[in-house]
C-alpha positions in Angstrom: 6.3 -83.6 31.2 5.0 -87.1 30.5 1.9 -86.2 28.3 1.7 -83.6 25.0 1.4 -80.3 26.4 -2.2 -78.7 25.8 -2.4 -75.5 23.4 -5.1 -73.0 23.4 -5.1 -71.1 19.9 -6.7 -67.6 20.8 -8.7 -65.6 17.9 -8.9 -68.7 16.1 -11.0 -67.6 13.6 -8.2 -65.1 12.0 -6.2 -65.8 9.1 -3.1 -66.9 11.4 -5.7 -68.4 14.0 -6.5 -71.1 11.4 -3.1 -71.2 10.5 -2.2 -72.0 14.2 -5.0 -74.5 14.4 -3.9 -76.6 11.5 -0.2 -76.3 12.8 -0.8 -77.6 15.9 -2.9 -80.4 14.9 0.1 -81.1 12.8 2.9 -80.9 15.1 3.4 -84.5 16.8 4.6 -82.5 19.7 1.6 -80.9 21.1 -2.3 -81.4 21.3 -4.8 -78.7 20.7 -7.3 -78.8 23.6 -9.4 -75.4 23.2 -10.1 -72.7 20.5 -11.2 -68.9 21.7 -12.8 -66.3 19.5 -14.6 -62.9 20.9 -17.8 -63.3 22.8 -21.0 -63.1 20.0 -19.0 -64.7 17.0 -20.3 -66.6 14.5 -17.8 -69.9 15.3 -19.1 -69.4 19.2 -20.2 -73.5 19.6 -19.0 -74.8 16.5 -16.4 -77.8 16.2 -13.0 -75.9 15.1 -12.6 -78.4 12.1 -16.6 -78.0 10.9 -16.4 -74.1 11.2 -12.7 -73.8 9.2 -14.7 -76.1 6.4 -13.7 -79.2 7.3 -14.6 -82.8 9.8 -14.8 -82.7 13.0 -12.1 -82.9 15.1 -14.1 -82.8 18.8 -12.5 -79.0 19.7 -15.3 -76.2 20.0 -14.6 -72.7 19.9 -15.6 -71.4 22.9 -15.8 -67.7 24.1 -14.4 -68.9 27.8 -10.5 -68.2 28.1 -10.6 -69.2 32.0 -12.3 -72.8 31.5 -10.0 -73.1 28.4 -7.1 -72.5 30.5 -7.7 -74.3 33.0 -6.8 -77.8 31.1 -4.3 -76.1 28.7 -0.3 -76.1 29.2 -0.1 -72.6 26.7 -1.8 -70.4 25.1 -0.6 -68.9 21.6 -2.1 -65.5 21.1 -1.8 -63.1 17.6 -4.9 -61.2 18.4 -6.0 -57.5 20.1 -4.2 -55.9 22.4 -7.3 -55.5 24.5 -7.4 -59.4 24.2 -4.2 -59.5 24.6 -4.2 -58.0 27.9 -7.2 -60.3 29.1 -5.3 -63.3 28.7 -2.2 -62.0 30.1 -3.3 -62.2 33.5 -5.5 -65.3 32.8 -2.8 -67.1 31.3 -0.6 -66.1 34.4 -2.9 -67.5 37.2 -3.2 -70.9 35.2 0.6 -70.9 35.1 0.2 -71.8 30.8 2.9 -70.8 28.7 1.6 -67.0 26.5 3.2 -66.8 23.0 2.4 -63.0 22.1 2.2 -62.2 18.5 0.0 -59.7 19.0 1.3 -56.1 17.4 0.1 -53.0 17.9 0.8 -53.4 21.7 1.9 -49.9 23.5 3.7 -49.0 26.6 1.6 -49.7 29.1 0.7 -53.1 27.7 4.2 -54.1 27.7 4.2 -53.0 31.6 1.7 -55.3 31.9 3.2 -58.4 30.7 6.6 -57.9 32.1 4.3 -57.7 35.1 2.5 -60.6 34.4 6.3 -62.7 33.2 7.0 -62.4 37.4 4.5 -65.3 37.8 4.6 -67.1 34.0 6.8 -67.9 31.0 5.7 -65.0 28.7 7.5 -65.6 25.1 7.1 -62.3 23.1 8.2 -61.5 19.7 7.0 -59.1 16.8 7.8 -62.1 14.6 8.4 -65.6 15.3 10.5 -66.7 12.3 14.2 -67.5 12.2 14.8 -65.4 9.5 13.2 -62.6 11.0 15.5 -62.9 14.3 18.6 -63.7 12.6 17.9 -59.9 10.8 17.6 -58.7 14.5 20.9 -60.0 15.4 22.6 -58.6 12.0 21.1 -55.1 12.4 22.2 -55.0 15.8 25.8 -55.7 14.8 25.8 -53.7 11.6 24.2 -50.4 13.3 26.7 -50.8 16.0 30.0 -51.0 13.6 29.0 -47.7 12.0 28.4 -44.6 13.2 25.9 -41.8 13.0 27.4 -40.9 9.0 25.3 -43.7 8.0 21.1 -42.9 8.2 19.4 -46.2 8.8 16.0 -46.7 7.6 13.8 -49.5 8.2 11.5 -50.3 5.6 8.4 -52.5 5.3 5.3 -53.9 3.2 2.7 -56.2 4.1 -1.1 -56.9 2.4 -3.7 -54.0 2.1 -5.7 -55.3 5.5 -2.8 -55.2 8.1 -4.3 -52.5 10.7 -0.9 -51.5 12.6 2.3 -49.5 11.2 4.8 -49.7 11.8 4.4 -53.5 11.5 5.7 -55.3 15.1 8.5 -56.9 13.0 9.7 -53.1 11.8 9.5 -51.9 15.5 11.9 -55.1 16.5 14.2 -54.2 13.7 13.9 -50.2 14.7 14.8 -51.0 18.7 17.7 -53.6 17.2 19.6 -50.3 15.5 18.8 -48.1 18.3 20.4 -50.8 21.1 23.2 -51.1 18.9 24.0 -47.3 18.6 23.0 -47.1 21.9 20.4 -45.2 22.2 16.8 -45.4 23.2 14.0 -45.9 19.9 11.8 -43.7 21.1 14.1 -40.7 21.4 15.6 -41.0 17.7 12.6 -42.7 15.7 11.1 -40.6 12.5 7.7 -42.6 12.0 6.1 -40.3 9.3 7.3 -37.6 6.5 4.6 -35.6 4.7 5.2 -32.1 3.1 7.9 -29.8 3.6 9.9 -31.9 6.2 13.3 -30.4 6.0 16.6 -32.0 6.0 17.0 -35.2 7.9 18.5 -34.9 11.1 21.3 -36.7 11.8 21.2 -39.9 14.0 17.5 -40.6 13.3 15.9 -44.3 12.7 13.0 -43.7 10.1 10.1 -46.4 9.1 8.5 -46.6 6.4 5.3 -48.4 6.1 3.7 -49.6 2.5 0.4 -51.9 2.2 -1.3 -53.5 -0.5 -2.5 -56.4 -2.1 -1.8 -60.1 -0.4 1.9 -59.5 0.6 2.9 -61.4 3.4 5.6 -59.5 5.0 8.7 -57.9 3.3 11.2 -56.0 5.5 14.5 -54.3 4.6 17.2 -52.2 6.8 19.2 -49.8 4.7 22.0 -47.8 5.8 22.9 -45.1 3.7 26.4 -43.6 4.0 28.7 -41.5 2.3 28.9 -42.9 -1.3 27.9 -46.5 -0.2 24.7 -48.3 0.9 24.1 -51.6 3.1 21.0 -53.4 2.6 19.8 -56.5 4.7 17.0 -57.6 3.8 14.1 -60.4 5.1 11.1 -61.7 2.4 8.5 -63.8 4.0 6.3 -66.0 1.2 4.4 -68.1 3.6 2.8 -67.5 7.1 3.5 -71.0 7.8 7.0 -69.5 9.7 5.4 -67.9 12.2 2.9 -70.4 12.8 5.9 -73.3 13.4 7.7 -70.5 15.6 4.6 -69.7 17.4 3.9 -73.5 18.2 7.8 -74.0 18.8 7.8 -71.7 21.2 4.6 -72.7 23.4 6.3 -76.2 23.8 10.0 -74.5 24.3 8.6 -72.8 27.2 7.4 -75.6 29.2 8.7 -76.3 32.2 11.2 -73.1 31.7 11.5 -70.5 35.1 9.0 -67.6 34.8 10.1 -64.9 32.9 9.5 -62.4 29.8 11.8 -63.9 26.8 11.8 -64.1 22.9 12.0 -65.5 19.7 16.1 -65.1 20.4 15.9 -67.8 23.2 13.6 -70.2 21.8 15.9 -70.1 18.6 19.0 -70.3 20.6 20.2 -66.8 19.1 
């Protein structure tokens, strides 16, 4: 591709949107050519660089994902999952590169944009840091070398105003023990305890879920054996990571065969 590919940062408004926005006008790599927020917003018209506080940089935020995708080459996308969904299928027909960080998402969303990864490079991911994917990998491997004796717990914090729990990156971390035991999540996971719960049953994968303050995203695994625990753990102090994953993985997926992949293959994992 001769020219810097085109990024559209969706919800742009957000705490990562303007994270993404800055990142991308930092990244040598890439050019940002449109900014999206939700139809009636307050930054609807504005220059991006004026409404984040700053000079202009000649990019308005517009409310218009097909006309913004029209001249983009990927779109990066930590939003909604009803917005989510929208620009699946939008982001498809304009054949742009979709970097989903968008949690929350349930099973008929994900049938959507495997659906969707038939016509476009889809690059999906709880969490975009290589940290956070080198855990994957090691929980995978640990929860496969020991057996059911050893209760694995996946435990995770993150600031008072995150909406979704478990957190995406807990879920990844959840379905990384469960592939290495092999079994499926959904059958074994224990999302909540309250009250008289009983014993635990053997061969589950619990979550636990704590919020407060401004933390930025804290995840440990433990497995608890016999006389013996394994920790591994991941701290996140900056967002910056998944911004440069997010934006390393829009220009990553150019020119790559359609198809839904992750942070794993961008990272070469």
């Amino acid at each position: 591709m001769s020219e810097r590919p085109g990024i559209v940062i969706a919800g742009a408004s957000g705490r990562m949107g303007q994270m993404l926005v800055r990142e991308t006008l930092a990244n040598p790599g890439c050019r940002l050519v449109a900014c999206l927020e939700r139809t009636g917003h307050d930054w609807i018209g504005q220059d991006i660089g004026t409404a984040m506080g700053g000079a202009e940089i000649g990019v308005t935020v517009s409310d218009d994902p097909v006309e913004a995708l029209a001249r983009a080459h990927a779109v990066i996308d930590f939003t909604a999952p009803e917005a989510t969904m929208e620009l699946t299928g939008l982001a498809a027909q304009a054949r742009a590169v979709h970097v989903i960080g968008t949690t929350g998402l349930g099973p008929e969303h994900h049938a959507r944009i495997a659906a969707a990864a038939r016509h476009a490079v889809i690059v999906q991911a709880g969490n975009m840091s290589l940290g956070v994917n080198l855990l994957v990998q090691l929980t995978r491997k640990v929860a496969a070398a020991l057996d059911a004796d050893f209760d694995i717990e996946v435990i995770e914090a993150h600031h008072g105003a995150k909406v979704d729990a478990p957190s995406g990156t807990a879920l990844m971390l959840g379905e990384a023990a469960a592939e290495g035991r092999g079994v499926a999540l959904d059958d074994v996971a224990d999302r909540g305890r309250d009250g008289i719960t009983g014993a635990r049953e053997r061969g589950r994968i619990g979550f636990s879920a704590i919020r407060g303050g401004d933390i930025v995203g804290e995840h440990d695994v433990l497995f608890a054996g016999p006389g013996e625990r394994i920790v591994l753990r991941h701290v996140a102090t900056d967002r910056a990571i998944f911004t440069r994953g997010a934006v390393k993985a829009a220009l990553w997926g150019q020119d790559r065969p359609a198809g839904l992949y992750d942070m794993t293959d961008v990272l070469g994992l």
